[in-house]
C-alpha positions as CSV (number, residue, x, y, z in Angstrom):
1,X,0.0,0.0,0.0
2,X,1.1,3.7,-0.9
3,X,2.4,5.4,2.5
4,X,0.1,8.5,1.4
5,X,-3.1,6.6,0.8
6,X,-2.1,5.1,4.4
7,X,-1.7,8.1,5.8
8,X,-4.6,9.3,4.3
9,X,-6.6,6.3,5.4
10,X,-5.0,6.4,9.1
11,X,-6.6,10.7,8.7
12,X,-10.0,9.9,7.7
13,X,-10.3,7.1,10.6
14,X,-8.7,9.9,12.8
15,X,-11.3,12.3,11.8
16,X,-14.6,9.7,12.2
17,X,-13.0,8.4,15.3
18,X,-13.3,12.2,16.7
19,X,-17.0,13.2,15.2
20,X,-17.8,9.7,17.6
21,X,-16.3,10.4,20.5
22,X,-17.8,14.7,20.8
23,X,-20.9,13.1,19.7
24,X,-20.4,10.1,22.5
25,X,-19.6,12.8,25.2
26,X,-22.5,15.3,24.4
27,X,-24.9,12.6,24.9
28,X,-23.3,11.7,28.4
29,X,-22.4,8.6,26.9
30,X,-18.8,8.7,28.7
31,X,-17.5,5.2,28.0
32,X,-17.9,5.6,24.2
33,X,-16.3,8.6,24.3
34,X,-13.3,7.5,25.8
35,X,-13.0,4.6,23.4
36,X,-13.4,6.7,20.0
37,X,-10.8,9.2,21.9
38,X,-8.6,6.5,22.5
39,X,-9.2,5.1,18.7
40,X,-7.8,8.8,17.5
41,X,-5.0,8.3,20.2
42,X,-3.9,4.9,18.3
43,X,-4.3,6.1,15.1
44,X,-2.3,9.8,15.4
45,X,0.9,6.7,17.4
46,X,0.8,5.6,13.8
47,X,1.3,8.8,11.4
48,X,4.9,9.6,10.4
49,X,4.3,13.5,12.4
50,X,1.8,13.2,15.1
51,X,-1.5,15.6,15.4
52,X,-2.1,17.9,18.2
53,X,-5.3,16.1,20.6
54,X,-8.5,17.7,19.3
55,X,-9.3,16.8,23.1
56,X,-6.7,18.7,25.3
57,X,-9.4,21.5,25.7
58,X,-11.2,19.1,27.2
59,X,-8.5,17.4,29.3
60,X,-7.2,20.9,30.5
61,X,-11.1,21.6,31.8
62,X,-10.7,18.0,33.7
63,X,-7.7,19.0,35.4
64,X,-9.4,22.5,36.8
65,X,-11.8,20.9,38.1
66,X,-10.4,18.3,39.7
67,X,-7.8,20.9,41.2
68,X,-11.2,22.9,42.9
């Protein structure tokens, strides 16, 4: 296989993996979401350069609370 198209694959399973897991997470479905944000996790481990998390926002939000 072409290291583009797999890049490109490994992006567009990135990208459905993320629409899932903000779509898990605003319908308080909490388990789903972490496992479609752990799908983007596993996929961005396997690009040549990795993305920055789509979820830090939500990971620094986390933190402050937890630190109230």
């Amino acid at each position: 296989m072409d290291d583009n198209l797999t890049t490109r694959a490994i992006i567009e399973a990135m990208k459905d993996a993320e629409k899932k897991a903000w779509e898990a997470l605003a319908g308080y479905k909490f388990w789903m979401f972490g496992y479609h944000a752990g799908r983007w996790v596993n996929y961005n481990k396997l690009l040549p350069k990795s993305l920055p998390n789509p979820f830090k926002d939500a990971v620094t939000l986390a933190r402050q609370k937890r630190a109230q």
